[in-house]
Backbone bond lengths (Angstrom), bond angles and torsions (degrees), N, CA, C in turn:
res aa  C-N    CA-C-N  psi(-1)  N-CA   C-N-CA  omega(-1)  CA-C   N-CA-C  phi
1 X - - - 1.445 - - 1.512 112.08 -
2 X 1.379 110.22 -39.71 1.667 108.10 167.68 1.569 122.03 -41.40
3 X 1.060 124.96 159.79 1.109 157.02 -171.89 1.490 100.82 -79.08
4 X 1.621 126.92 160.01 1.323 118.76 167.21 1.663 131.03 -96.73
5 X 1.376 96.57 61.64 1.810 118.49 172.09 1.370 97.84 -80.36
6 X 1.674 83.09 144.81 1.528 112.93 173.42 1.330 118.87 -32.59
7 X 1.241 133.63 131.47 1.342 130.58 154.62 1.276 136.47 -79.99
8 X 1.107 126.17 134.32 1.548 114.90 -156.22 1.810 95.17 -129.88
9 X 1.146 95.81 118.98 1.720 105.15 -160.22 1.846 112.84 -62.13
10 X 1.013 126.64 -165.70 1.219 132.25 177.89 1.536 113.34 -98.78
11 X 1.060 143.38 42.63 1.421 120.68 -148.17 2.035 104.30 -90.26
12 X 1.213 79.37 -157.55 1.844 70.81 172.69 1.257 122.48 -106.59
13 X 1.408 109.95 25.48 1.679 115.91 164.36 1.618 112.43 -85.74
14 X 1.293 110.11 -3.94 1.249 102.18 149.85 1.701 125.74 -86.87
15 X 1.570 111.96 153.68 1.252 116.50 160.92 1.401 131.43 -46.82
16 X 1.196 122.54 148.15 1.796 122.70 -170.54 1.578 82.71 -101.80
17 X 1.484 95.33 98.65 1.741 112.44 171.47 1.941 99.87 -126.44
18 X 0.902 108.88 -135.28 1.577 119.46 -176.79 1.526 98.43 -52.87
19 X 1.057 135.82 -104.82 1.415 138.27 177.48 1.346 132.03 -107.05
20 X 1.506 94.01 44.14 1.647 116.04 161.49 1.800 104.46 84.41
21 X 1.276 108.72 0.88 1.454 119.46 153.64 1.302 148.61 -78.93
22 X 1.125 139.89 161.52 1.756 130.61 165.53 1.110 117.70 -104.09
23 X 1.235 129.41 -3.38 1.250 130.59 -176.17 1.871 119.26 -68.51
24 X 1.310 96.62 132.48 1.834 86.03 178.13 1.265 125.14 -54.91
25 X 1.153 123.40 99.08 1.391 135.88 -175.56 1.376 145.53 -55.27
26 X 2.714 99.58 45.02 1.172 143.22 -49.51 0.772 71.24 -6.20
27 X 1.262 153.14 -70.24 0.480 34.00 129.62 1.226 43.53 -164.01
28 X 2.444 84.51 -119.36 0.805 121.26 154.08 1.307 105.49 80.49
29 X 2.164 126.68 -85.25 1.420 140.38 -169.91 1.531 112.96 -149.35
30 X 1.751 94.19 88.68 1.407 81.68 162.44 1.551 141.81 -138.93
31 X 1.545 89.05 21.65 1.409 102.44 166.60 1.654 109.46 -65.51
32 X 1.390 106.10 135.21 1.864 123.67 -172.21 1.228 83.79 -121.37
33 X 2.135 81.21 160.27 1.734 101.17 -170.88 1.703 78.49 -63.30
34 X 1.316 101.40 179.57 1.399 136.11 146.90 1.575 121.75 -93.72
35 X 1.249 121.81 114.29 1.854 122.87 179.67 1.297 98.18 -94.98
36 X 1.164 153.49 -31.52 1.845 145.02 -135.00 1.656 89.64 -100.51
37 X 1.531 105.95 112.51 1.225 101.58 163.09 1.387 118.38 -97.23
38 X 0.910 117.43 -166.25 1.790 121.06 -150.48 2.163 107.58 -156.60
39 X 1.416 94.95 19.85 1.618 91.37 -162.29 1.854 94.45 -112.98
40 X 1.626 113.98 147.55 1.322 109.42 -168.85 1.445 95.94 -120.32
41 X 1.661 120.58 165.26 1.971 125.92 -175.05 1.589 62.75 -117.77
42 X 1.256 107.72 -174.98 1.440 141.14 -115.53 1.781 111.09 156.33
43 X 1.704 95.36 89.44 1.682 116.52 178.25 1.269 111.36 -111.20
44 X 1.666 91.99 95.49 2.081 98.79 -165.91 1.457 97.65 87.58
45 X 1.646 96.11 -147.31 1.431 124.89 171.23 1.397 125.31 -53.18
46 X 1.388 98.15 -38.74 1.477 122.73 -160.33 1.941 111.68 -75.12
47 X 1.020 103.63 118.16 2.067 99.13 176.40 1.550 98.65 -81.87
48 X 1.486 101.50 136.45 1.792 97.53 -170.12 1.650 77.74 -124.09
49 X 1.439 116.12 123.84 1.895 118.41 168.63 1.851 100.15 -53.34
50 X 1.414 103.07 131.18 1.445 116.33 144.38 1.643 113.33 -74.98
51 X 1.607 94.16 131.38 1.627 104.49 164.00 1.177 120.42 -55.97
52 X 1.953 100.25 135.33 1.620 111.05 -162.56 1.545 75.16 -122.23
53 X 1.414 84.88 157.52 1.470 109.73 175.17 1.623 104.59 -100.90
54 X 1.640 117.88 162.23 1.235 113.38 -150.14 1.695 82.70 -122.79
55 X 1.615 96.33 144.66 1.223 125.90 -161.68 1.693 107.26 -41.14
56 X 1.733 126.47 128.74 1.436 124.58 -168.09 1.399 84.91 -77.43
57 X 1.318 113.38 -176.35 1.341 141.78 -156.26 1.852 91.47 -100.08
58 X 1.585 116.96 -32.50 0.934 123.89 177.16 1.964 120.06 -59.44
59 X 2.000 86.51 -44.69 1.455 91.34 167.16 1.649 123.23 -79.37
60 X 1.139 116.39 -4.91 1.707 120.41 -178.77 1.515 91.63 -89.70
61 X 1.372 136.70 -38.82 1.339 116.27 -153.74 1.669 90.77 -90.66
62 X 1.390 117.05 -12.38 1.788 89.64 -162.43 2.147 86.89 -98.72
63 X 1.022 130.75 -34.01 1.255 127.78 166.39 1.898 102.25 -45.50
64 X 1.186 115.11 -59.47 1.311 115.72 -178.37 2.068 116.23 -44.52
65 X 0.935 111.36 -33.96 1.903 132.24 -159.97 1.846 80.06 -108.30
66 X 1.239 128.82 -39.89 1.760 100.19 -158.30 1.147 143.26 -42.04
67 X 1.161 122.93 -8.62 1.525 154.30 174.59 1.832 115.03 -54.59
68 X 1.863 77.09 -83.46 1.449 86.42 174.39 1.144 117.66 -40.58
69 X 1.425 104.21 -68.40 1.401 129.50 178.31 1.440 108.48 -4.88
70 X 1.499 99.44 -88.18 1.298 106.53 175.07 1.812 142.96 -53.62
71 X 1.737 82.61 -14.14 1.677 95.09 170.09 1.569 115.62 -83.98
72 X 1.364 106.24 -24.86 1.417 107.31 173.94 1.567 118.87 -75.61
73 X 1.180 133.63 -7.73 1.419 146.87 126.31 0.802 97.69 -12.12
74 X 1.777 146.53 -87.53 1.164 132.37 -153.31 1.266 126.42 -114.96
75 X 1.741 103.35 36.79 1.123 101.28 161.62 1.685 134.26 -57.37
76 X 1.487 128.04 175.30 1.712 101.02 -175.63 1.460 112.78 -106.98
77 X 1.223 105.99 5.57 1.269 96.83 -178.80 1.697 93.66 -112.06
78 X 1.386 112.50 -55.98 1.643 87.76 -172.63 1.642 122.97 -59.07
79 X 1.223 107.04 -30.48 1.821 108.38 166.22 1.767 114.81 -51.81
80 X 1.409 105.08 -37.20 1.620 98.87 176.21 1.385 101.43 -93.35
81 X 1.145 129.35 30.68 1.778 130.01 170.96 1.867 90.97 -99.74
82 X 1.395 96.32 -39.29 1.234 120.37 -142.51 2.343 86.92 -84.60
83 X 0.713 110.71 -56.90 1.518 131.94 -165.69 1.639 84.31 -75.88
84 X 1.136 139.72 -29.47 2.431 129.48 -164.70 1.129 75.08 84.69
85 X 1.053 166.35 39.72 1.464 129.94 177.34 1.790 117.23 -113.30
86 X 1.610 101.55 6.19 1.263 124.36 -155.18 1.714 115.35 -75.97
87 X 1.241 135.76 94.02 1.299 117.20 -165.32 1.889 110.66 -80.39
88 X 1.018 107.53 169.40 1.780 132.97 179.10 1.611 105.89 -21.51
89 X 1.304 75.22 -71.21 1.986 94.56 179.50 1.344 118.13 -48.26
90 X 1.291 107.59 -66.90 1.586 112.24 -176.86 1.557 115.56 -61.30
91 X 1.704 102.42 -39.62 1.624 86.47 -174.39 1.683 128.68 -72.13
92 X 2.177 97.42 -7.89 1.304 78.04 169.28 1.408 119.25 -96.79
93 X 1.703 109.42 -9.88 1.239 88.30 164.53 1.317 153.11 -66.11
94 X 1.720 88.00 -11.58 1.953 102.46 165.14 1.201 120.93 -54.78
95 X 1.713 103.06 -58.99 1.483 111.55 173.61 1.478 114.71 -35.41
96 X 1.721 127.49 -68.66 0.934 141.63 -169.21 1.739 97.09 -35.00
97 X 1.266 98.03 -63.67 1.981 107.85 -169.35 1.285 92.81 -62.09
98 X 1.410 137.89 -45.44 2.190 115.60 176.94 1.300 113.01 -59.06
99 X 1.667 126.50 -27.75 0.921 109.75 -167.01 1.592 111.10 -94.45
100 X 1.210 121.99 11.43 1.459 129.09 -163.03 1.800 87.20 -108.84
101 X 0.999 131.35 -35.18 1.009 151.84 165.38 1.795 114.96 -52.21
102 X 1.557 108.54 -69.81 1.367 118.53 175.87 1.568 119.92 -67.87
103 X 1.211 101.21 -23.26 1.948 108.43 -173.37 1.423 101.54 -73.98
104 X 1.373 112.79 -39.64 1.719 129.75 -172.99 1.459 104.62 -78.41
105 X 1.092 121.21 -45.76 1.834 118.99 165.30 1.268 136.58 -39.14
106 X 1.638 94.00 -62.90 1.328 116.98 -176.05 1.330 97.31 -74.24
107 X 1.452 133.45 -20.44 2.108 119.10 179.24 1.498 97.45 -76.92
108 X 1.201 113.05 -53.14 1.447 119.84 -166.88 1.083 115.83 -57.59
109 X 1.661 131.73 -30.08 1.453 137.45 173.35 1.282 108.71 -103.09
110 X 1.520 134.96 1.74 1.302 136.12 150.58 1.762 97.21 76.94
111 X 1.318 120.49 40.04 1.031 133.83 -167.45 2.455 97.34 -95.77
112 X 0.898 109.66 174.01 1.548 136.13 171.98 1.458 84.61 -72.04
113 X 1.562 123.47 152.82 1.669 119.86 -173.33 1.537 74.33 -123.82
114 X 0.933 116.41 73.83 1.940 134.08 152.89 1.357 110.46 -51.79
115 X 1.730 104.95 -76.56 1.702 103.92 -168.72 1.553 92.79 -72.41
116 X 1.380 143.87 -61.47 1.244 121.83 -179.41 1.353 125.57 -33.34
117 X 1.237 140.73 -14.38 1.259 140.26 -145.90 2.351 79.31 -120.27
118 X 1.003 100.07 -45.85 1.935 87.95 -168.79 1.460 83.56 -78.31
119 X 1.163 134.65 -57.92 1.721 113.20 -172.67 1.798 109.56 -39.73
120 X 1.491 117.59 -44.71 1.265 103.79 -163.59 1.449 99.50 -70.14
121 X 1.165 125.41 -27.86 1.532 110.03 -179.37 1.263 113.47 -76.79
122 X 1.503 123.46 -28.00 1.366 115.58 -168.57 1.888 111.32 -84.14
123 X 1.636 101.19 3.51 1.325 126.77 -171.81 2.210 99.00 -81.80
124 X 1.526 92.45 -53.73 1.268 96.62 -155.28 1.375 85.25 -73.31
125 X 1.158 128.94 -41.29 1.663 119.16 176.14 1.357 115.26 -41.72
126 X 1.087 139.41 -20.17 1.637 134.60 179.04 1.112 101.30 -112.90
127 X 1.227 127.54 3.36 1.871 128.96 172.13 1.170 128.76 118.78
128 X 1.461 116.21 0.39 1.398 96.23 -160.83 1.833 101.21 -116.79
129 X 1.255 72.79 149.88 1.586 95.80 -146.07 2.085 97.29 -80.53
130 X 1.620 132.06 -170.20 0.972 118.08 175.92 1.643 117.54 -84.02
131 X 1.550 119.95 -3.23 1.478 116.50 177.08 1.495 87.65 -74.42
132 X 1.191 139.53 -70.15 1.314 157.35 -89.11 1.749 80.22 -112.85
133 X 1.697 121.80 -60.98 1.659 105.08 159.50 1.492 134.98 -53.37
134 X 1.598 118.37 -30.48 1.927 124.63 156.60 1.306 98.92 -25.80
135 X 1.540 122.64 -69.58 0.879 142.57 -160.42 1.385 124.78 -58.76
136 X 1.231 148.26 -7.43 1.270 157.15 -104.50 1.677 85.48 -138.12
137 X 1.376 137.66 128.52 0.884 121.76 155.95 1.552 128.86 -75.27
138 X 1.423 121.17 158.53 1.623 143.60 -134.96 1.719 95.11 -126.48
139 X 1.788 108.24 109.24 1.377 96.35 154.52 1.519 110.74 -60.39
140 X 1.781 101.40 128.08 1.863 92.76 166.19 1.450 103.52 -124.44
141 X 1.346 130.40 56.53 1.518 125.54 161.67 1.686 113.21 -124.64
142 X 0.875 121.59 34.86 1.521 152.06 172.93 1.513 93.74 -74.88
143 X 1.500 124.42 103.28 1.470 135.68 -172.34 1.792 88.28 -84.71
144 X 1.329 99.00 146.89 1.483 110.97 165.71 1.585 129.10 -50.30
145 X 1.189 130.26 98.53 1.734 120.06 -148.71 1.298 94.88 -96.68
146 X 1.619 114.38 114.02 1.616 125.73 -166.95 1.169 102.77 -95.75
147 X 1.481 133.67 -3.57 1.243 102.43 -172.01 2.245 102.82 -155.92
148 X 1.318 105.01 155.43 1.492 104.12 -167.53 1.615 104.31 -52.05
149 X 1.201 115.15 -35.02 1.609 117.85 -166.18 2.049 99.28 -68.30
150 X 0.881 111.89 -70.83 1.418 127.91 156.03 1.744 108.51 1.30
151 X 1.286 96.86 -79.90 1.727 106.72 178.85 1.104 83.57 -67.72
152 X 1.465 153.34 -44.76 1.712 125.40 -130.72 2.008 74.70 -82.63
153 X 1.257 146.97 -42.75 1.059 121.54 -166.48 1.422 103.02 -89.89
154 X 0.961 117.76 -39.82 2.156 101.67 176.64 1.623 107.30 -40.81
155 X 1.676 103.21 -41.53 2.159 89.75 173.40 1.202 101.49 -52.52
156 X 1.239 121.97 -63.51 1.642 114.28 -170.43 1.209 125.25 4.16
157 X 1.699 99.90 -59.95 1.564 117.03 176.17 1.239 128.20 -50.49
158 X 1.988 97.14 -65.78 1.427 111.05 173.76 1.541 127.62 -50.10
159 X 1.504 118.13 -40.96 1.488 126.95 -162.53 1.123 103.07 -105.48
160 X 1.271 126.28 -4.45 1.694 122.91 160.66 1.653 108.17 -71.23
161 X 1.371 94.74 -40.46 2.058 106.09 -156.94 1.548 85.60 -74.08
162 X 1.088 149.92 -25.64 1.594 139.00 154.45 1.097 103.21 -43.38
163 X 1.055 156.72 -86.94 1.732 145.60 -152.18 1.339 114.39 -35.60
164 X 1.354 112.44 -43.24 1.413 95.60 -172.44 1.791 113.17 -99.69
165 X 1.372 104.78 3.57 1.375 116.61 179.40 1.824 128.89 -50.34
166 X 2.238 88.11 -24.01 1.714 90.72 179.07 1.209 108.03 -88.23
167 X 1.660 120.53 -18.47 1.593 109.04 -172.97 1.358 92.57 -76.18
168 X 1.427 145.83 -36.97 1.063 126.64 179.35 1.387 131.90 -90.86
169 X 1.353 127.62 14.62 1.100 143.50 133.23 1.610 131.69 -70.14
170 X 1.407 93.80 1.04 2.245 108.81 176.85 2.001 82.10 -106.97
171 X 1.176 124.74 -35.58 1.071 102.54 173.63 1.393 144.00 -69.88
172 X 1.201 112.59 -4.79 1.375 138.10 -168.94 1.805 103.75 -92.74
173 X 1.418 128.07 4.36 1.324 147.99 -171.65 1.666 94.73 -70.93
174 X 1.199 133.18 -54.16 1.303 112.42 -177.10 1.745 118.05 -92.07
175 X 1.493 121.89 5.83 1.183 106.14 175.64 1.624 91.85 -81.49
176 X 2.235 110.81 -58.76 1.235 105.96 -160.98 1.287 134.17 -88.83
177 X 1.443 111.38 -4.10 1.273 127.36 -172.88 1.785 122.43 129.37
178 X 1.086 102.89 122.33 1.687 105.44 -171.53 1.946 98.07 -58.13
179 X 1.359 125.71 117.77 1.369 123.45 -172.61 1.308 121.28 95.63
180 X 1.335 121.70 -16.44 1.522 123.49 -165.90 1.225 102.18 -87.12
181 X 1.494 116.95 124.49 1.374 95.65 161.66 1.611 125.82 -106.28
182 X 1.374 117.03 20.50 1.456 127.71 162.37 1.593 102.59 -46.47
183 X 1.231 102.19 127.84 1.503 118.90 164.25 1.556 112.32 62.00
184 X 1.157 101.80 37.73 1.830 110.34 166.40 1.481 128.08 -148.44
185 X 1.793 95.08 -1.95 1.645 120.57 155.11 1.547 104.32 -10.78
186 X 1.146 114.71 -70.55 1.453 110.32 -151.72 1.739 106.87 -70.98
187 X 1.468 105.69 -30.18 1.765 99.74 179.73 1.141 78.88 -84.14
188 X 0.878 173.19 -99.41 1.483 160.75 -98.78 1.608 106.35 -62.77
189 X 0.939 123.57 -17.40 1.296 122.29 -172.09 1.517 142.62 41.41
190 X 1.483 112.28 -134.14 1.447 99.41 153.49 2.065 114.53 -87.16
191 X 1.143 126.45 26.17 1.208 115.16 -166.83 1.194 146.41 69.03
192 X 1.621 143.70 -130.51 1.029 129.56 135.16 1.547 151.59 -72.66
193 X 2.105 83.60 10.22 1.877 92.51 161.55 1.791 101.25 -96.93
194 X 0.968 128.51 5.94 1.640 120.99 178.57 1.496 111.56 -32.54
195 X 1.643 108.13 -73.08 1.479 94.97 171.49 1.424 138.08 -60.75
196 X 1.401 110.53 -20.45 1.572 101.66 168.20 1.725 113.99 -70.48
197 X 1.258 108.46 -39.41 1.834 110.51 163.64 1.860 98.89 -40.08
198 X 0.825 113.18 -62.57 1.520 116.34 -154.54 1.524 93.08 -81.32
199 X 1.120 137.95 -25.77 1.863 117.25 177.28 1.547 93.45 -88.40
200 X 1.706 129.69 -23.16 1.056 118.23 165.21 2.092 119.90 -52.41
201 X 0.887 103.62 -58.19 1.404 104.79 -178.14 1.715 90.33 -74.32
202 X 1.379 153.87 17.87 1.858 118.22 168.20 1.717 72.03 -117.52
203 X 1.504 143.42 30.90 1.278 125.49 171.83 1.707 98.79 -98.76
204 X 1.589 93.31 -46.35 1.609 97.34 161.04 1.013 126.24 -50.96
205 X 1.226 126.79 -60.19 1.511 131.35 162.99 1.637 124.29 -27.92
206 X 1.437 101.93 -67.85 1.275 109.51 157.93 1.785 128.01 -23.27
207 X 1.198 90.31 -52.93 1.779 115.64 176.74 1.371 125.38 -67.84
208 X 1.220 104.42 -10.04 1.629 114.13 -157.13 2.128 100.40 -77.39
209 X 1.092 120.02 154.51 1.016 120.96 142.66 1.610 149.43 -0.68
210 X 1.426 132.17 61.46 1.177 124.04 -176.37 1.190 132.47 -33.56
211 X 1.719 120.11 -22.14 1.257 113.60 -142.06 1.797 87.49 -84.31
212 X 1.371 107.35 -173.72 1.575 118.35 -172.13 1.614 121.38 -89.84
213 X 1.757 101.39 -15.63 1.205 92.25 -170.74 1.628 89.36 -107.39
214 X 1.251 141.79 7.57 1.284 145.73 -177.94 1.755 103.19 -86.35
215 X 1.948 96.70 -45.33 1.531 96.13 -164.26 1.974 95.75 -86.18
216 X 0.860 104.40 -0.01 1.906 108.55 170.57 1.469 90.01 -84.80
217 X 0.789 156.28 -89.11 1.288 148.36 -153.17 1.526 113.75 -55.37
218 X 1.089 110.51 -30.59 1.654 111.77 -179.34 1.487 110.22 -73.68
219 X 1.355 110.57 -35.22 1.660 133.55 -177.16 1.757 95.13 -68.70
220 X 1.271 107.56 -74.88 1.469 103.36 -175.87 1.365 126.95 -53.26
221 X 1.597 109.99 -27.49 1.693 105.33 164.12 1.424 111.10 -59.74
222 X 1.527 145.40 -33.74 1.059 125.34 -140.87 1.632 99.66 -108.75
223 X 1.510 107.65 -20.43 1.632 122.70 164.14 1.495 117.12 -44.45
224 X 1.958 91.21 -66.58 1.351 94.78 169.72 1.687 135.73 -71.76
225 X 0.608 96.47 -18.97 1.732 119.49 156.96 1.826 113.80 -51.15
226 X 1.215 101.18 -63.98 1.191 123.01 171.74 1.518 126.15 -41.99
227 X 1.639 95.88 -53.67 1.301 113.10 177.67 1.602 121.91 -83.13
228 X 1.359 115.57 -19.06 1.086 123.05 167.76 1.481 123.49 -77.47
229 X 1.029 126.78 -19.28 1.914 159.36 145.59 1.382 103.95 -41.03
230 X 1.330 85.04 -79.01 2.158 92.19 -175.31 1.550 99.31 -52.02
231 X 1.388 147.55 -61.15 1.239 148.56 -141.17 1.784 99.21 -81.92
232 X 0.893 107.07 -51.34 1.668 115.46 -168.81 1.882 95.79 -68.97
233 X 1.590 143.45 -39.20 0.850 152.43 168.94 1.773 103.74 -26.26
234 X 1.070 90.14 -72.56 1.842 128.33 -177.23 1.614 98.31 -15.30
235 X 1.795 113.81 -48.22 1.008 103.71 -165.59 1.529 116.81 -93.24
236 X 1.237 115.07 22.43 2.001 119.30 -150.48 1.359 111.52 -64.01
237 X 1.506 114.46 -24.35 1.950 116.79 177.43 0.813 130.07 -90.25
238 X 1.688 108.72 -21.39 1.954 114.21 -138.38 1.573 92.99 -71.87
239 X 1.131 108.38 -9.29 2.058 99.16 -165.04 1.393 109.36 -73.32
240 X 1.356 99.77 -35.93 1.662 114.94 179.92 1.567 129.59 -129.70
241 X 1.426 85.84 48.31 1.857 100.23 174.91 1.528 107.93 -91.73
């Protein structure tokens, strides 16, 4: 669905995070263990299957997203967030496009305006003032999320794409300053509680509902979630190319 921006390869100047990337997996991290084993005992001649356990909810949702996932890899602006390579202009216009993105999330899921609140600071740090945020265009295709299972997978999106938000907030050292943390609020995340945020929400997860039409709804929030991410991305330069 992306656009045809540069690709910016995998090499090993990235961190050994999810799959040897920095990118928010949205994001940020979302390669999951794998549980389903695949190994057989053997009575006599005969191969008798060992009991496999049936795919976690953890492994349906990241098989479900792998796509994107992986297309957002090469997006051009988060790969050059991801690569230092990110200049002035563009990175705030990224910001601008997460936060048009995050302001519209967080109303629609009636969530704490958390990431809205570090974008606006990491906003005014590059200048822009409160006309100049009015102004900002607004994902508005954010479907009405009726139900807890619903959001519990649209977070999926959001509280995964934190994990990888600090390696790419150490990358941001030669635009803003080695130590500064002006204008990197938002990868910065929650800090060094990030992962407890994030085993906090797969404890929920964990918890959620077995039944099929509960874990369909949890799956399809985080798709559509997903897909609404990738699409709204698409547009992050055109204002100031």
């Amino acid at each position: 669905m992306l656009g045809g921006g540069k690709v910016h390869g995998h090499g090993s100047r990235y961190p050994a995070h999810c799959c040897g990337c920095s990118l928010p997996c949205i994001v940020g991290r979302f390669l999951l263990d794998r549980t389903v084993t695949g190994s057989v005992a053997r009575f006599g001649n005969a191969p008798i299957p060992e009991a496999t356990s049936l795919p976690t909810l953890r492994d349906v949702l990241r098989s479900a997203t792998s796509k994107p996932h992986e297309r957002l890899h090469q997006h051009e602006g988060l790969a050059a967030v991801a690569a230092g390579t990110i200049n002035r202009p563009d990175y705030k216009a990224l910001l601008g496009r997460l936060y048009g993105f995050h302001h519209s999330f967080e109303l629609a899921a009636k969530k704490i305006p958390e990431r809205t609140r570090w974008l606006e600071i990491d906003l005014a740090t590059l200048g822009v003032d409160a006309a100049m945020l009015a102004g900002l265009p607004r994902c508005t295709v954010f479907p009405a999320i009726a139900s807890p299972e619903y959001l519990l997978g649209a977070s999926y999106v959001v509280e995964g794409s934190a994990l990888g938000g600090r390696g790419l907030a150490r990358q941001l050292d030669g635009l803003l300053g080695t130590g500064n943390i002006a204008g990197r609020r938002f990868f910065s995340g929650h800090g060094t509680e990030t992962g407890e945020v994030w085993r906090s929400y797969l404890a929920r997860l964990s918890a959620a509902s077995t039944a099929t039409a509960s874990r369909a709804t949890i799956v399809a929030g985080a798709v559509a979630t997903f897909t609404i991410f990738e699409q709204w991305l698409e547009g992050w330069n055109k204002h100031h190319e």
